[in-house]
C-alpha positions in Angstrom: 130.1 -52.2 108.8 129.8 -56.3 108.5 129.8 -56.1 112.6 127.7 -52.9 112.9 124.7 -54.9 111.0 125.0 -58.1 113.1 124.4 -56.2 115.9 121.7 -54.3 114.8 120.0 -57.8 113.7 120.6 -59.4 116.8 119.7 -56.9 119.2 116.3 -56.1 116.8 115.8 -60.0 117.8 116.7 -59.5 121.7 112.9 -59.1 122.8 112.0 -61.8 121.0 114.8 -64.2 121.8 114.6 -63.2 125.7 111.1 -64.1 125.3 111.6 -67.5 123.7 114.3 -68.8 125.0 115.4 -66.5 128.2 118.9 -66.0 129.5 120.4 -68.4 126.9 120.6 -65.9 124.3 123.2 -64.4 126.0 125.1 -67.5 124.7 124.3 -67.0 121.5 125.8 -63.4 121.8 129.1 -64.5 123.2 129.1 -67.2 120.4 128.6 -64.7 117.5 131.3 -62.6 119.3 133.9 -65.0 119.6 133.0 -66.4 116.0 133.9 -62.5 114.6 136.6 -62.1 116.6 138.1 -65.6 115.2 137.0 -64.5 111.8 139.1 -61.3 112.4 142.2 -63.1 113.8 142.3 -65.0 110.8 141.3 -62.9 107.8 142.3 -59.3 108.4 146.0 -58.5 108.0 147.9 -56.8 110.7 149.0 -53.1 110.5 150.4 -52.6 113.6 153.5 -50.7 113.4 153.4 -50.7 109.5 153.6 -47.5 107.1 151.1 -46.2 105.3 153.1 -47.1 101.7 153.1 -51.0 103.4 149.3 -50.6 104.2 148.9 -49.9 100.7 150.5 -52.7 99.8 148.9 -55.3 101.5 145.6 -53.6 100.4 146.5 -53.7 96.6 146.4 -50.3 96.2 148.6 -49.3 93.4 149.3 -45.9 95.1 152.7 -45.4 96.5 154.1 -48.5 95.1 157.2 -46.0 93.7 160.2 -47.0 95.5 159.1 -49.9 98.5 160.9 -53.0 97.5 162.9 -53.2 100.6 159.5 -53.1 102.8 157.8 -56.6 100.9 158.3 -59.6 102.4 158.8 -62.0 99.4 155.5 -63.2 98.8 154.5 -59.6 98.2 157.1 -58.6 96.0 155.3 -60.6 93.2 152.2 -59.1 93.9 153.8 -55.5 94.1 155.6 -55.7 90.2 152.0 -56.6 89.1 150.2 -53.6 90.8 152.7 -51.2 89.4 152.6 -52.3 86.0 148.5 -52.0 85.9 149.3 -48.9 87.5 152.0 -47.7 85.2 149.6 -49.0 81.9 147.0 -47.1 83.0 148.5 -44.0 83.2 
């Protein structure tokens, strides 16, 4: 959604930044472009070739969290005994 409202704010500005300062806004495209796709690199996790219970995991979502130990890494594990005992409290 974040990248579907850039775009529509930049390309509402397109006439009026071709008009101001010409072919150089292209430039200003391919830097907003490259900044995202840094920004994505860096802040969204990878679920390529993951399950849908480890997608749910590294999302925090307390659903499926039954019997997945063996799929955390360990930095995850403490995070997954936390999620299950909200989950298991609210219940």
């Amino acid at each position: 959604m974040g990248q579907w409202v850039a775009t529509t704010i930049l390309l509402g500005a397109a006439p009026t930044a071709f008009e101001n300062i010409g072919h150089n806004f292209w430039i200003v495209l391919i830097c907003c472009g490259a900044i995202y796709g840094i920004l994505v690199y860096f802040f969204l996790p990878e679920t390529k070739g993951k399950t849908l219970e480890e997608i749910s995991i590294i999302f925090g979502d307390p659903v499926g969290l039954t019997e997945v130990e063996h799929f955390l890494p360990e930095e995850l594990k403490e995070k997954h005994e936390e999620a299950r005992i909200e989950y298991s409290s609210a219940n």
